[in-house]
C-alpha positions as CSV (number, residue, x, y, z in Angstrom):
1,X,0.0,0.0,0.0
2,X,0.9,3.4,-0.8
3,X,2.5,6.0,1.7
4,X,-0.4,8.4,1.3
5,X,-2.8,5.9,1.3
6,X,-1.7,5.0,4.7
7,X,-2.1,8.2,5.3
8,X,-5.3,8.4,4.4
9,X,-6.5,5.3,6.5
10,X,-4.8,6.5,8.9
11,X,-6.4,9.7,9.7
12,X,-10.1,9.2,8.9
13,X,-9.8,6.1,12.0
14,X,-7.9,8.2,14.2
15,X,-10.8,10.7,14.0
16,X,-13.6,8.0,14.2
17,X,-11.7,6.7,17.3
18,X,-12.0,10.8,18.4
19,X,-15.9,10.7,17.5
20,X,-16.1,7.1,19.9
21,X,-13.9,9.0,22.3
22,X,-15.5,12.5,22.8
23,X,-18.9,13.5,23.2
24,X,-20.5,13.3,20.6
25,X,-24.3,12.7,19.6
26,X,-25.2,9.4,17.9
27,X,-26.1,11.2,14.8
28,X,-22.9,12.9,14.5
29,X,-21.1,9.8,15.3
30,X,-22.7,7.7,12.3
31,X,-21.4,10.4,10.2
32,X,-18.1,10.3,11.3
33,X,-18.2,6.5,11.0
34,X,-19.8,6.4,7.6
35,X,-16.9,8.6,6.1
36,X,-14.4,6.6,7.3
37,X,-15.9,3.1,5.8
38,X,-16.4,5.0,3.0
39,X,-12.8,6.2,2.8
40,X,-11.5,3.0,4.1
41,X,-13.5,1.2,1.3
42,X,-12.6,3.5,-2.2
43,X,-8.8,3.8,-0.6
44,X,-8.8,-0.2,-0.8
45,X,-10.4,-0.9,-3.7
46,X,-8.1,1.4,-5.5
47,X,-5.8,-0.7,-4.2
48,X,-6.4,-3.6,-5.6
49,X,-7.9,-2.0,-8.8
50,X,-4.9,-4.2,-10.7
51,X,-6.9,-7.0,-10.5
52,X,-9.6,-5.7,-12.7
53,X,-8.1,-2.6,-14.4
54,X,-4.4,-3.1,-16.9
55,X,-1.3,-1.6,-14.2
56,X,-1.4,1.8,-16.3
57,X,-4.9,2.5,-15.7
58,X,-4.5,0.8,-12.4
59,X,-1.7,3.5,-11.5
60,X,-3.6,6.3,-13.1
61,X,-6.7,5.8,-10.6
62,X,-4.5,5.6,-7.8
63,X,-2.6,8.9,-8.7
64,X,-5.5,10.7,-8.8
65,X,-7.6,9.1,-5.9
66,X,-6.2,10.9,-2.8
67,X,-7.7,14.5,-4.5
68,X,-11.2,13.2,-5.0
69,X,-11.1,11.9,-1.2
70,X,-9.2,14.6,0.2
71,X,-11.7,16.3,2.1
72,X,-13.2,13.4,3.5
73,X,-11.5,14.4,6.7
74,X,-12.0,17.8,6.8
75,X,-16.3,17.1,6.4
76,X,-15.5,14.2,9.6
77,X,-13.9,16.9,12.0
78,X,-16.7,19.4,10.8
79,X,-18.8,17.1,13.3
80,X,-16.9,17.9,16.2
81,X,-17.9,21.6,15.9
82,X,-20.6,22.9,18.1
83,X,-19.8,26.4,18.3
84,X,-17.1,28.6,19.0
85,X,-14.9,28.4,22.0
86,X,-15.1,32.3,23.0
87,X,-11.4,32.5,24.9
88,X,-9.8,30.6,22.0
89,X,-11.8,33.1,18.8
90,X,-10.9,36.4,21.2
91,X,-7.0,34.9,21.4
92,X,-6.4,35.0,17.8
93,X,-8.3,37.9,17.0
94,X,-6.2,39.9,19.7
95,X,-3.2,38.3,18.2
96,X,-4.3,39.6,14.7
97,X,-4.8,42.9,16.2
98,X,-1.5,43.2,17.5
99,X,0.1,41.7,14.6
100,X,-1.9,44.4,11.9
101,X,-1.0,46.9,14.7
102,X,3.0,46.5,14.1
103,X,3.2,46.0,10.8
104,X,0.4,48.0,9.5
105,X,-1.1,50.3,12.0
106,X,-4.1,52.2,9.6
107,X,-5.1,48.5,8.7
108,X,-8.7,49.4,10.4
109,X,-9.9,51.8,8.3
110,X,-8.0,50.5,5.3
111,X,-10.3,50.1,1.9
112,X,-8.8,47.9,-0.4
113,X,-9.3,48.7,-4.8
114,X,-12.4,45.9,-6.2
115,X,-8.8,45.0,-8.8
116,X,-7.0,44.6,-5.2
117,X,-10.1,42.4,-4.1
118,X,-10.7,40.2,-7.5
119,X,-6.9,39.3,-7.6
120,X,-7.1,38.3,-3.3
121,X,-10.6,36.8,-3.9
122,X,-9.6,34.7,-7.3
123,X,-6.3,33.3,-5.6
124,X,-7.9,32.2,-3.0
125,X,-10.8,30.4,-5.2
126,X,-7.4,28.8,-6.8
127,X,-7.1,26.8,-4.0
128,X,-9.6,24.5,-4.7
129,X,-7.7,23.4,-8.2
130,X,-4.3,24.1,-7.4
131,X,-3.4,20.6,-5.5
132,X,-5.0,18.4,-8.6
133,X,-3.2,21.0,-10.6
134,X,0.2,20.1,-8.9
135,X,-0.3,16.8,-9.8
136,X,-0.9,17.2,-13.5
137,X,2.5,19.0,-13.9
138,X,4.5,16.2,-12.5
139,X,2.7,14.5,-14.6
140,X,3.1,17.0,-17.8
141,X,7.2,16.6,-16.9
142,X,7.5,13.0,-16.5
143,X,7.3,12.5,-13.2
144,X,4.6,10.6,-12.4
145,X,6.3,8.4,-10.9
146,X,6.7,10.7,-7.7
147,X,2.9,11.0,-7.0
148,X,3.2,9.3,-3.7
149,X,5.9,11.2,-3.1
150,X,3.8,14.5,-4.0
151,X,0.4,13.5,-2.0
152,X,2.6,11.7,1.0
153,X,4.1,15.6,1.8
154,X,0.4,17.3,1.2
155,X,-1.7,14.8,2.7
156,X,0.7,15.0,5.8
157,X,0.4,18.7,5.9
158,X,-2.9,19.7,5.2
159,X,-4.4,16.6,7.4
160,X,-2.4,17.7,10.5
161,X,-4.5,20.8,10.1
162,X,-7.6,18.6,10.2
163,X,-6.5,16.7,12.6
164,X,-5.9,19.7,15.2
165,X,-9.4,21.7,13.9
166,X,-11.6,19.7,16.4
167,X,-9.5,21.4,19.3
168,X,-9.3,24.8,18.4
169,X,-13.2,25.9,17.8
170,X,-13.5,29.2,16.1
171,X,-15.2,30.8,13.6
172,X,-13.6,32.5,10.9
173,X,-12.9,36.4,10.9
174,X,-15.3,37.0,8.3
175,X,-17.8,35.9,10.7
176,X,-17.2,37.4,13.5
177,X,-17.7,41.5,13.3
178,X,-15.0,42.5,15.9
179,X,-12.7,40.6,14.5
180,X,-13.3,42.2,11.1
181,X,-10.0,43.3,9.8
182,X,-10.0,44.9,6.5
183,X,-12.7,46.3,4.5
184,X,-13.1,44.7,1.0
185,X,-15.3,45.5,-1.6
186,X,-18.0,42.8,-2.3
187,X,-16.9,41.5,-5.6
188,X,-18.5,38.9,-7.8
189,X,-15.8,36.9,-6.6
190,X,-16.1,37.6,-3.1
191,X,-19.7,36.3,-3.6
192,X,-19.0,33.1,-5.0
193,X,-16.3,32.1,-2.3
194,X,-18.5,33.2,0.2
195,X,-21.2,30.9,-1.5
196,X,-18.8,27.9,-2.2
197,X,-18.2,28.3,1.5
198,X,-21.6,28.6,3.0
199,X,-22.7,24.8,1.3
200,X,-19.1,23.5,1.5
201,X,-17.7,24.2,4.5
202,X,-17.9,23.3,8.3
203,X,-18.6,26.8,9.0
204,X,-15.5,27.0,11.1
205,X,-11.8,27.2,10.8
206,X,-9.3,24.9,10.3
207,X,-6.3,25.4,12.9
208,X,-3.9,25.7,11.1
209,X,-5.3,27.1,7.7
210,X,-5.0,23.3,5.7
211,X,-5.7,25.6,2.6
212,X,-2.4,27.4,3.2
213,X,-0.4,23.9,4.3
214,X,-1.3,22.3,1.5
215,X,-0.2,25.2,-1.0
216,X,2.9,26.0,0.4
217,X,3.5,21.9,0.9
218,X,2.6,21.4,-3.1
219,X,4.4,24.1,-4.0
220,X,8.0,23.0,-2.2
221,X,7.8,19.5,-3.9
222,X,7.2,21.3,-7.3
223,X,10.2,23.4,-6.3
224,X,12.1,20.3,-5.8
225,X,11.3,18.8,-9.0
226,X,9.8,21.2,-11.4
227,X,11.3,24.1,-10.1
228,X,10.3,27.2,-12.8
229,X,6.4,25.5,-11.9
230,X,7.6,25.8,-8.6
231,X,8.3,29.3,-8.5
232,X,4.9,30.4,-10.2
233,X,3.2,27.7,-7.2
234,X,4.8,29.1,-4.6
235,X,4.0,33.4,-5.8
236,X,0.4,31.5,-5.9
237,X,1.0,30.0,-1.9
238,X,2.3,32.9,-0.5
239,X,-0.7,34.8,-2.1
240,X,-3.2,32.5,-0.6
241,X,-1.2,33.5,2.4
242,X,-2.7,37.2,2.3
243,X,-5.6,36.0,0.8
244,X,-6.8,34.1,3.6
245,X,-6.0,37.0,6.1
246,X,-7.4,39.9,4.1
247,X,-10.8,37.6,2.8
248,X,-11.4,37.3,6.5
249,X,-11.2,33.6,5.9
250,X,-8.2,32.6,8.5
251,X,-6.8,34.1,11.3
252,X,-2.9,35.1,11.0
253,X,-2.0,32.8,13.7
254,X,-4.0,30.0,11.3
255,X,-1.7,30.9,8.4
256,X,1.4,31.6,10.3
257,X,1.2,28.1,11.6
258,X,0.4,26.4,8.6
259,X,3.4,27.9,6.5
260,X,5.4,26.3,9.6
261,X,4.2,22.8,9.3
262,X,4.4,22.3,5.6
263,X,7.9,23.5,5.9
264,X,7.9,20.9,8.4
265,X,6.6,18.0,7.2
266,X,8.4,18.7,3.7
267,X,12.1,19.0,5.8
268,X,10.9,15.4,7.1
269,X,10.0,13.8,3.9
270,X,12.9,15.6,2.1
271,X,15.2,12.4,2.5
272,X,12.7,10.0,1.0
273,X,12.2,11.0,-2.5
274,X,12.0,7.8,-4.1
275,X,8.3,6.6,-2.6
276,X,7.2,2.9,-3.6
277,X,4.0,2.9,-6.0
């Protein structure tokens, strides 16, 4: 079995042993537990998808699995929130404000351009294509080979995030008036991310941002490899950086610490290239 698909196993049953573990209503349970059958089930049959598929095909499907499944986790810790832990939202909104304070002390009644906005609000919609993307250029360079490789170091990074979320409740900045940092216009794009988000999301942060892990973790291992795609990944990471803090989507302390554990978990992997598939 594959490194990331260990990976995957691995997490979705660490938080259905969380779900048997903490408080949680029967309801909320099943749906935990469903997930990770579900998981457990499509990770395994891609697998052993050699037995009914040629080993090209059979590869192929297995390259690409871990992005249709990757926020299987992320919707299984949603069920851990209730609402917001007060002292823990008012923590990192103080630490914002001290943080805009230094660096950028008329950040209150700054008003950012609608071009300033689209360009913030469309990098941050990137996210959503930008891991798959990753993958399709090792692929467009030959590389293909090093998919485990590739999902092992953003699987690691973005599922830590996950895997920390159900301790840290808060809602997101944009949510929460006093903790409303920046004024930006209400774009089209705006709209739609806020829309995407609304039906999507678990109407709570992740702690740390798994949008910005996984960004800055695919963009290192393009670096390694690919490294002109690399450099355009990484402009796009550190974009989604200020992205997340100026959409009111993350807190900086959420981005801050993501960054960190990417760099992290890339530094770890960064001795084991060559990944069996």
């Amino acid at each position: 079995m594959r490194l990331a698909e260990q990976i995957q196993i691995a997490l979705v049953s660490l938080i259905a042993a969380l779900a048997w573990i903490r408080p949680l209503s029967r309801r909320r349970q099943l749906k935990v537990y469903s997930l990770t059958i579900v998981m457990i089930l499509i990770v395994c049959a891609g697998r052993f998808s050699a037995h009914a598929l040629d080993p090209t095909h059979s590869t192929t499907l297995r390259d690409w699995l871990p992005a249709a499944l990757f926020l299987v986790p992320y919707w299984q810790v949603g069920n851990f929130f209730k609402g917001p832990n007060a002292i823990v939202q008012e923590r990192l909104a103080a630490f914002d404000g001290r943080f805009f304070e230094m660096i950028l002390p008329a950040y209150r009644s700054s008003r950012w351009s609608s071009a300033w906005s689209l360009y913030v609000e469309g990098v941050y919609l990137l996210v959503y294509p930008l891991i798959p993307l990753g993958l399709g250029v090792l692929y467009s360079a030959g590389l293909r080979h090093q998919a485990d490789y590739y999902w092992a170091v953003v699987l690691s990074s973005s599922y830590l995030c996950f895997g920390i979320t159900p301790f840290v409740p808060a809602l997101p900045p944009r949510m929460v008036n006093a903790s409303q940092t920046f004024h930006s216009p209400s774009t089209r794009l705006r709209r739609l991310n806020h829309w995407i988000l609304q039906r999507a999301s678990i109407q709570a942060i992740t702690f740390p941002s798994a949008h910005v892990a996984a960004a800055v973790a695919a963009a290192m291992v393009l670096l390694r490899f690919v490294p002109l795609a690399g450099l355009a990944f990484g402009w796009l990471a550190l974009s989604i950086m200020v992205a997340a803090i100026v959409g009111g989507y993350h807190y900086v302390a959420d981005v801050l610490l993501a960054f960190v554990i990417a760099v992290v978990i890339f530094s770890a992997f960064n001795g084991s290239i060559t990944i069996r598939t």
